[in-house]
C-alpha positions in Angstrom: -0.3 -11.4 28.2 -0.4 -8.7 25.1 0.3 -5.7 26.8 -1.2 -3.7 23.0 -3.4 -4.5 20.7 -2.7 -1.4 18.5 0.4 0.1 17.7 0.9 3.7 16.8 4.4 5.0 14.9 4.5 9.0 14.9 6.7 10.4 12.6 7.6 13.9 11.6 5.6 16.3 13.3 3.6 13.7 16.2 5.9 12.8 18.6 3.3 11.9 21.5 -0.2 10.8 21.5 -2.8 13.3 23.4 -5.9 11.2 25.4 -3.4 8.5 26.4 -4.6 7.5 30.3 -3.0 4.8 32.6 0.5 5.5 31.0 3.3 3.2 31.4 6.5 4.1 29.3 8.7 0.5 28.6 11.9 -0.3 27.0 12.2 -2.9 24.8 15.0 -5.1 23.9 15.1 -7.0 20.8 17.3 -9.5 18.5 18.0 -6.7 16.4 19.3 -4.1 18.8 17.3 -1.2 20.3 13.8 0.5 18.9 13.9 4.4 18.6 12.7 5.3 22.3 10.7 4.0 24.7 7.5 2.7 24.3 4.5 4.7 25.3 1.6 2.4 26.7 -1.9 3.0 27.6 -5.5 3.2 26.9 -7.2 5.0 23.9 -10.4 4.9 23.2 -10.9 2.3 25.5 -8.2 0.2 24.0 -4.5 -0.7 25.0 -1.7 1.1 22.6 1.7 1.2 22.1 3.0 4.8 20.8 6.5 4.7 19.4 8.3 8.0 18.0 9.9 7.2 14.8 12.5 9.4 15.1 13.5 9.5 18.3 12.4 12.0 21.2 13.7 15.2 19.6 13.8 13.7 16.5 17.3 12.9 16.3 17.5 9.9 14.1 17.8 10.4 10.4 16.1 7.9 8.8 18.1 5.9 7.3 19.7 5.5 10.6 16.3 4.0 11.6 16.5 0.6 13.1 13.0 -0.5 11.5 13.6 -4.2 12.2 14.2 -3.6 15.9 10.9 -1.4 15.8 8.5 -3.6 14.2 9.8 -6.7 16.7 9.3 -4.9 19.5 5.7 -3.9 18.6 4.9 -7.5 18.0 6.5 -8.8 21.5 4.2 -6.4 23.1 0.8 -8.3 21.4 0.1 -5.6 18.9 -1.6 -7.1 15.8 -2.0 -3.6 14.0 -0.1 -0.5 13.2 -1.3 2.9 12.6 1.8 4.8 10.8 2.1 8.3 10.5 4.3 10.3 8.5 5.2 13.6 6.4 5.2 13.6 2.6 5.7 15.7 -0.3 2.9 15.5 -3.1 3.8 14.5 -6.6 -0.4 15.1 -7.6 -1.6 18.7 -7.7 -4.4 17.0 -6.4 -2.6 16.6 -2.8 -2.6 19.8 -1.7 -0.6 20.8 1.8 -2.5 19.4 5.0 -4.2 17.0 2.9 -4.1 13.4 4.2 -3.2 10.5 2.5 -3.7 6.6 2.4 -1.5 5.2 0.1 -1.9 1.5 -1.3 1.5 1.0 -3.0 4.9 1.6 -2.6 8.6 2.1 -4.9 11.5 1.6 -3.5 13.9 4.2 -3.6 16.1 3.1 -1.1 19.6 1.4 -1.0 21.1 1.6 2.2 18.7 -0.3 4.7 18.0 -3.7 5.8 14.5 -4.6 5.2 13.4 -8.6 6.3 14.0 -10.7 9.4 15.3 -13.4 7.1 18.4 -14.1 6.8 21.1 -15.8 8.7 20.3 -18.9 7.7 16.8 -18.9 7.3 15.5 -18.0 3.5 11.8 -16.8 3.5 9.7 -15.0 0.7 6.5 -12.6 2.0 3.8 -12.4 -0.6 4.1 -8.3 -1.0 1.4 -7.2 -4.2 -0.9 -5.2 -2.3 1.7 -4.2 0.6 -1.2 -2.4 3.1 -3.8 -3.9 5.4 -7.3 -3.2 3.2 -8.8 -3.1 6.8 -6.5 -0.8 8.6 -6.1 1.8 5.2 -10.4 1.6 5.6 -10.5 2.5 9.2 -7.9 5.4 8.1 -10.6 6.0 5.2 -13.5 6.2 7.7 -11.3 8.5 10.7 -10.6 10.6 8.3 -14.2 11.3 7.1 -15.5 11.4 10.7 -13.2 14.1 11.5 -13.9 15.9 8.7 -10.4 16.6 6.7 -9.6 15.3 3.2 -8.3 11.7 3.5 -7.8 10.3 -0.3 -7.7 6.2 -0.1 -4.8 5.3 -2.4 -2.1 6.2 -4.4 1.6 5.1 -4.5 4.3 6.1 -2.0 7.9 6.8 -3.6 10.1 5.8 -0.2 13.4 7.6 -1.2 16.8 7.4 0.9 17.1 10.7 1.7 18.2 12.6 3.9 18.6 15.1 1.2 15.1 15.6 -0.6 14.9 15.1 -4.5 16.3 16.9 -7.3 14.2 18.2 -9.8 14.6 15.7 -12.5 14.2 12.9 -10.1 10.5 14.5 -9.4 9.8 14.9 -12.7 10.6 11.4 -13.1 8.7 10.3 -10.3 5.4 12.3 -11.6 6.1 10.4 -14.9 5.9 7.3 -13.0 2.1 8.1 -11.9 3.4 8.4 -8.1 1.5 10.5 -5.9 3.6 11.1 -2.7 7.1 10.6 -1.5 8.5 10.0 1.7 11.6 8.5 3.7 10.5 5.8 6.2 7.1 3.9 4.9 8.4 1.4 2.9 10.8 -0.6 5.7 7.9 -0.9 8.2 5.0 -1.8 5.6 7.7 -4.7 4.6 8.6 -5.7 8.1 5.2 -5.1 9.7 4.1 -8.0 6.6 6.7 -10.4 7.9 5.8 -9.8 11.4 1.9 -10.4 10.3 0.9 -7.3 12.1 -2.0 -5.5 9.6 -0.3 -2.3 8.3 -1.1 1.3 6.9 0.2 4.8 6.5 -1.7 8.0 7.0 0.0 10.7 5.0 0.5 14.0 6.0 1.3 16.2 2.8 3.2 19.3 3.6 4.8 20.7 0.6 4.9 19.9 -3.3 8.2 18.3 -3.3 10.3 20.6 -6.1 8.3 19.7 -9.1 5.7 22.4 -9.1 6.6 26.1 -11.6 5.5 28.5 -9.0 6.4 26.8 -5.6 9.8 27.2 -4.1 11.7 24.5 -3.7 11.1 22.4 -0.1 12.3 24.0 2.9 12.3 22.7 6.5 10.7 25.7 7.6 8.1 25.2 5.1 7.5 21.4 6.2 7.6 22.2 9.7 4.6 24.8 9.6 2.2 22.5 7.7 3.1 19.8 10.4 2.1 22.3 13.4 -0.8 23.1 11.4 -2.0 19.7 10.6 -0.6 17.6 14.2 -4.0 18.2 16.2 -5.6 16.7 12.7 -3.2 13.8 12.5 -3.9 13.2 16.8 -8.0 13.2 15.9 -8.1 10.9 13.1 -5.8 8.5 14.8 -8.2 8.6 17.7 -10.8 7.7 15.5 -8.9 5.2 14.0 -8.1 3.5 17.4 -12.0 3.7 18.2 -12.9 2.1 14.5 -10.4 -1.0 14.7 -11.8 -4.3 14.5 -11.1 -6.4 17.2 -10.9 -9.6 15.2 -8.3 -9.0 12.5 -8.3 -12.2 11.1 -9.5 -11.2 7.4 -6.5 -9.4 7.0 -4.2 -11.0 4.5 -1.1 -9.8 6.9 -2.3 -12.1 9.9 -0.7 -15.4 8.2 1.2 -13.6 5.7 4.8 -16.0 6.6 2.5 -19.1 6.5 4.2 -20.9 3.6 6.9 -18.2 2.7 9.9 -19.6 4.7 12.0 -21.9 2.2 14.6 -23.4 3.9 14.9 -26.9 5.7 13.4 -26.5 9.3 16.5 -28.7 10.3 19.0 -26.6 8.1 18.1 -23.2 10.7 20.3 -22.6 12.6 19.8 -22.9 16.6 20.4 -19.3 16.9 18.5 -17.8 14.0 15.8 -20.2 15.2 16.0 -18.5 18.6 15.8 -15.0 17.3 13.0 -15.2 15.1 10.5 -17.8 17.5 8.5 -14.9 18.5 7.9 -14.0 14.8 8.1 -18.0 13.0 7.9 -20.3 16.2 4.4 -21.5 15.0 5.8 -22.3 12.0 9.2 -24.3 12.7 
């Protein structure tokens, strides 16, 4: 029995999840070694969640030190068929101002020292990735957003860099020149995962500086980034809420929900035992 429907990830700046009742915290175990912390479960808005923080009570784990795969399996063991992401993000846009939310549709990769599938190990498998968010899951984010009353702009492109340093100033430039709108350290790996996984994925974005780019605005500072996430938390916590309240029940429009259907290559007799073992929960329906 699924013991979440919805998954929440908090990243920089929402570490727990207010309005949470019959609470049950649970560690997971997976293939792929252990998620960031326990597992928060309960009811919100009248429906059963599964808060994980990104980082780590205490946020202790940089990001590239992330174990996405572990976190994404573990949110699918436990029944949930969408994730509600939520992370920090420097603006590339003028137009995304500091405690501005936003919703991004696409992503560039940035990144060079993470793992980023379940394939592998003997088992070759291609996700379809074009549009790499949930239309249905970025719309509920649309709709929270505009219920709660704070500025939530539906799309744009996410720059997912490596980190932990942030960017110089040519690479922003460069970045702006690319059209990007918002960069970031963490989206890309669970937007990818959460695709394999066929759980219906989206980021809300929590814009707290202007990156380095801007004439005028200092370069980013962790004090600065920290003060626009106090600021903008108790927004992040509402339109989550909302989200949760807004989620269809019946996902099954959702291009993620059979998103491995025909994307695993190899001979089903060429898998091996082991790999087959480690990956039924995600590709048993499909051996």
């Amino acid at each position: 029995m699924a013991k979440a429907e919805i998954g929440i990830i908090g990243g920089s700046g929402l570490y727990n999840m207010d309005g949470l009742t019959d609470i049950t915290e649970l560690r997971v175990e997976t293939p792929f070694g252990d998620p960031s912390e326990v597992f928060v479960l309960g009811t919100l808005e009248g429906r059963k969640v599964a808060f994980l923080a990104r980082h780590g009570k205490g946020h202790r784990i940089l990001p590239s030190e992330l174990n996405f795969k572990a976190n994404i399996y573990a949110m699918k063991s436990l029944g949930v068929s969408s994730i509600l992401s939520v992370s920090a993000v420097g603006s590339l846009k003028e137009e995304h101002k500091p405690t501005d939310f936003v919703i991004p549709d696409q992503f560039i990769d940035r990144t060079f020292a993470r793992s980023s599938t379940f394939f592998g190990d003997g088992v070759v498998g291609h996700i379809g990735f074009g549009d790499p968010v949930c239309p249905i899951v970025s719309d509920v984010f649309a709709k929270a957003c505009a219920e709660v009353g704070v500025v939530g702009k539906r799309g744009g492109t996410y720059v997912c860099m490596e980190g932990p340093q942030f960017s110089t100033r040519a690479e922003s430039n460069l970045y702006r020149s690319w059209g990007a709108d918002i960069i970031g350290m963490t989206n890309l790996q669970e937007a990818k995962l959460a695709r394999e996984a066929e759980i219906s994925y989206a980021t809300l974005a929590m814009v707290t500086d202007y990156d380095c780019w801007r004439e005028g605005h200092d370069d980013v500072t962790i004090e600065q980034v920290i003060a626009v996430m106090h600021q903008n938390s108790g927004n992040a916590q509402k339109v989550v809420k909302a989200a949760v309240r807004l989620m269809p029940a019946d996902l099954s429009a959702s291009p993620a929900q059979t998103a491995a259907k025909f994307a695993i290559m190899t001979d089903r007799a060429a898998i091996p035992a082991e790999t087959k073992a480690k990956l039924d929960l995600l590709y048993g329906k499909y051996w």
